[in-house]
TORMAR-90026 format. One line per 10 residues: number of its first residue (from 1); their letters; for each residue x, y, z of C-alpha. Coordinates in steps of 0.001 Angstrom, whole numbers, plus 500000, padded with zeros to 6 digits. Example, Ala and Ser with C-alpha at 12.3 -4.5 7.8 and 13.67 -1.06 7.14 Angstrom:
<recs>
1> AS> 512300 495500 507800; 513670 498940 507140
</recs>
This chain:
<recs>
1> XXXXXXXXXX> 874573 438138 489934; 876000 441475 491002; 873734 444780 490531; 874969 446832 488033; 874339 450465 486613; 872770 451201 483175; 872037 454625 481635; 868822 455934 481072; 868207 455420 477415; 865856 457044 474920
11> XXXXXXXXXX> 861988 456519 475085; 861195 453978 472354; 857478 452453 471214; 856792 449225 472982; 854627 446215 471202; 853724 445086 474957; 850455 444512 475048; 849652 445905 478453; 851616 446457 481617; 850566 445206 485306
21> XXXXXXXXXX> 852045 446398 488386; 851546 444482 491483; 853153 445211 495120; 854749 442348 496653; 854598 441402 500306; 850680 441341 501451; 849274 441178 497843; 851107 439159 495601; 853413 436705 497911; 850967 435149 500516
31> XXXXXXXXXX> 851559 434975 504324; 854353 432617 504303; 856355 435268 501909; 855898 432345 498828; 854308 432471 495495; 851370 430446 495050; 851463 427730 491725; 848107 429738 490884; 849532 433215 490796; 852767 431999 489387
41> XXXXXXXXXX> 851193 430763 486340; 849024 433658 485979; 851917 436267 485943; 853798 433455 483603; 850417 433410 480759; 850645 436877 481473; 854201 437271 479911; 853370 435008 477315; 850837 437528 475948; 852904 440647 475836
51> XXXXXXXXXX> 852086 441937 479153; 855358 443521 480720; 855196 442520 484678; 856346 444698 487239; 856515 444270 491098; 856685 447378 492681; 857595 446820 496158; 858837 448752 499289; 861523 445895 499629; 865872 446513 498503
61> XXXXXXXXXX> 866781 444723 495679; 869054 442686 497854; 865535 442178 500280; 863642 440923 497020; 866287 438687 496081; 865514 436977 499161; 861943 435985 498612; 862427 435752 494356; 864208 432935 492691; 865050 432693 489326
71> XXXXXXXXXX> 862361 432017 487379; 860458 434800 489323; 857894 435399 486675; 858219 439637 486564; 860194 441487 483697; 861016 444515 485969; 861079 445669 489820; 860040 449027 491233; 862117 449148 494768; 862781 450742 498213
81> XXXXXXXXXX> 859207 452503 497563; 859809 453885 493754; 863555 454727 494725; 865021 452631 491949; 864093 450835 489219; 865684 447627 487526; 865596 445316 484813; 865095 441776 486376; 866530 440062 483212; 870201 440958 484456
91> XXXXXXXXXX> 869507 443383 487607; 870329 446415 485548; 869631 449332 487868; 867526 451791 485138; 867013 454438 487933; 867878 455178 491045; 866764 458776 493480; 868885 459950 496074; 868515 462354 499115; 871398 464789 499254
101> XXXXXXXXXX> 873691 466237 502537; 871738 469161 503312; 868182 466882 503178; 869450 464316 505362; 870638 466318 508361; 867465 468974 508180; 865317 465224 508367; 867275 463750 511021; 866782 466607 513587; 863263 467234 512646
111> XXXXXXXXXX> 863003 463175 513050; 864868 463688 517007; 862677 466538 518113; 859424 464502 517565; 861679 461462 519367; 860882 459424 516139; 863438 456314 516056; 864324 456207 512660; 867134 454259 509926; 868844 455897 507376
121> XXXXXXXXXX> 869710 453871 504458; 872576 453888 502193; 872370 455191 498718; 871552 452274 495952; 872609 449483 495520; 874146 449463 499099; 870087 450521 500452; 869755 447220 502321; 872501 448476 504797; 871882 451674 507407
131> XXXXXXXXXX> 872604 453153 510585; 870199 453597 513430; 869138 456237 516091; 866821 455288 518549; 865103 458283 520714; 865116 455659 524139; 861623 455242 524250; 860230 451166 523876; 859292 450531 520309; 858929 446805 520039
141> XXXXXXXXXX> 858704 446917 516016; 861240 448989 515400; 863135 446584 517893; 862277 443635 515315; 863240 445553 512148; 866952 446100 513603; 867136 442323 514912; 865974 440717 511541; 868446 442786 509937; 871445 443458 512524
151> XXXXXXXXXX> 874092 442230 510006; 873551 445363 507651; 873041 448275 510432; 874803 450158 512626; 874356 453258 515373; 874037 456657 513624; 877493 458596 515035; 878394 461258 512107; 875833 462673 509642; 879088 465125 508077
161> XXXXXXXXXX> 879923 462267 506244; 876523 461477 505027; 876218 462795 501230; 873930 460771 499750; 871211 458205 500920; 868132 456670 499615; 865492 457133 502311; 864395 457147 505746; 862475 454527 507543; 860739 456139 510790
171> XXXXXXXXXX> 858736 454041 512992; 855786 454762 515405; 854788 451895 517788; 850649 451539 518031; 850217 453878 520679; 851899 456774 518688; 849667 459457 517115; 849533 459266 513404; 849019 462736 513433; 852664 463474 513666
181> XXXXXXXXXX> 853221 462174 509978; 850918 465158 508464; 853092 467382 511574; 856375 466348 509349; 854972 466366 505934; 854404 470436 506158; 857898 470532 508180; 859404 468734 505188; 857079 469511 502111; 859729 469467 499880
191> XXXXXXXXXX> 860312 465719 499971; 857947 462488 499880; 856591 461029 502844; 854666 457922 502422; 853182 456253 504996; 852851 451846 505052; 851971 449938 507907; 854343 447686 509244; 854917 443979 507869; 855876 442898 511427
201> XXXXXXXXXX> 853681 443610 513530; 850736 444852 511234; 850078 447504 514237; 852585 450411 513744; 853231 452694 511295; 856397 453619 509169; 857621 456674 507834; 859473 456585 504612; 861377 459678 503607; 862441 460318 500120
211> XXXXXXXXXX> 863740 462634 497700; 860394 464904 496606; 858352 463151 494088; 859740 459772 494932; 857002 457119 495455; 855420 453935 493842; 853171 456193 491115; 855687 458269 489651; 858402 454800 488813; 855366 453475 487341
221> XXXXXXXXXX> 854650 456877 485236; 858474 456716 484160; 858219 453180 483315; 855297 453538 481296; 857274 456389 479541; 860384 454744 478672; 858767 452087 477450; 855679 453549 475587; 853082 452225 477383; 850073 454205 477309
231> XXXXXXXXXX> 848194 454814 480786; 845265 453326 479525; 846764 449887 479259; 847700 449893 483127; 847267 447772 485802; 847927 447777 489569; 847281 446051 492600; 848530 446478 496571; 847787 446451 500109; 848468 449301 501842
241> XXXXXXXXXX> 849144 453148 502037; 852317 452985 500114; 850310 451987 496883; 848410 454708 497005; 850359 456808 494163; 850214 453363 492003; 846655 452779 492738; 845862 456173 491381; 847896 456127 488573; 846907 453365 486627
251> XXXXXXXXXX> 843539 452704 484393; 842596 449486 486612; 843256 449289 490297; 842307 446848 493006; 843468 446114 496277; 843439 442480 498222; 840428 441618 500804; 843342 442039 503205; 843954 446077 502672; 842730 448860 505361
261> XXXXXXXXXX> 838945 448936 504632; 839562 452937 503614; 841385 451747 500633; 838968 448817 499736; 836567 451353 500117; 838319 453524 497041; 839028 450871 494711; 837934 447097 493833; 838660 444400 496157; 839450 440816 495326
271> XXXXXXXXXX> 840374 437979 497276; 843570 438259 499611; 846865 437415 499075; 846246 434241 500690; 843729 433564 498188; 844996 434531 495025; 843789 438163 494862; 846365 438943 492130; 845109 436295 489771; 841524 437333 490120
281> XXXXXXXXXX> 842450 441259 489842; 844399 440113 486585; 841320 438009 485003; 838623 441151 486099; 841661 443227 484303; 841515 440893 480984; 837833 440202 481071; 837483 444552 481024; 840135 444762 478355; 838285 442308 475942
291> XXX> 835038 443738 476660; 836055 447323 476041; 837999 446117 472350
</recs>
């Protein structure tokens, strides 16, 4: 099914009963990037009760679409970080966040004078494809990113033509100081930088680069809006530093046994995604709600 646009319409009084947000690869799909039975029946009772089910990943909706089949049991999908959002019931794209000319070439040569390899990615729906720059420098994950996905990128030549695109995606190999990120944060404070460790290699550390005020928290705050779901009725789960905005924004958070132990230090820990953390995290989440009514 191709993706298709819809407009942004009025924000109306939902009868969901509750909304749950869970991030996708590391917390809710296990090692071998499939759904458990356990979780999948979880998230399906879930719907059955009124709960509106959300995956908020830092995956393309053409990326998702790999790992999801039909009967995916999720009503919506936050993307590409909080980017875009869509409707899963037909792939409606409900919103979608942009950086513009001028952003784009100030972040590329702030991005080449701290030799940071980096892909920029085309503007939604067309995210999954990019071009590359690479500074020369070894950089064995960023090396795996391009191969895994050579069929949708190609060398950066020309930023003139560049008007639009959805993000960034800078990568420092293990031995890189982290350091650098907060360096380009107060170099580029008028945009979001979020920070996730790498799904490869689970060693370095990306850079994503948005349009200000883009990240996982503030889709889930415009979700909850348009649909009329109070905050209070909120739930979230991840894995890593590109939850963080989500974690804080909801009522209930936990991370899997498998997050950075400065997050599991900040909010409740359940089992890992292996182990089916998100089905735990969604009983604790129930068994609070019914004490609390």
């Amino acid at each position: 099914m191709p993706y298709t646009s819809a407009h942004i319409i009025s924000r109306r009084t939902s009868h969901a009963a509750g909304i749950l947000f869970s991030d996708l690869d590391g917390t809710l799909l296990r090692s071998d990037h499939t759904l458990s039975p356990i979780d999948k029946k979880t998230l399906e009772d879930l719907g059955k009760q009124g709960i509106v089910r959300v995956m908020a990943t830092g995956r393309s909706l053409h990326s998702f679409r790999l790992v999801a089949d039909s009967d995916f049991p999720a009503d919506y999908i936050i993307f590409s970080t909080g980017a875009g959002v869509a409707s899963l019931q037909h792939f409606d794209i409900l919103k979608a966040s942009a950086l513009k000319h001028q952003e784009i070439t100030r972040t590329a040569h702030i991005l080449r004078d701290a030799q940071i390899d980096f892909m920029l990615h085309y503007s939604i729906p067309h995210n999954h494809t990019f071009a590359f720059e690479t500074q020369g420098a070894p950089n064995p994950d960023f090396t795996t990113r391009l191969s895994m996905n050579s069929q949708w990128g190609h060398p950066l030549e020309d930023l003139g033509h560049w008007m639009e695109a959805t993000q960034f995606v800078a990568i420092l190999p293990p031995w890189r100081d982290v350091g650098i990120i907060d360096e380009i944060r107060a170099e580029l404070s008028d945009l979001s930088i979020i920070r996730a460790t790498s799904p490869f290699d689970h060693q370095s550390t990306w850079m994503e680069i948005f349009p200000r005020y883009v990240s996982k928290g503030t889709a889930a705050a415009w979700l909850c809006d348009r649909l009329g779901i109070l905050p209070e009725d909120s739930m979230s789960i991840g894995n890593d530093y590109n939850d963080l905005e989500l974690l804080e924004h909801t009522a209930h958070s936990y991370v899997v046994a498998n997050a950075p132990n400065d997050l599991r230090k900040r909010f409740s820990t359940v089992a890992s995604n292996d182990h089916n953390g998100v089905s735990e995290a969604i009983d604790a989440w129930l068994n609070a709600r019914e004490t609390h009514d």
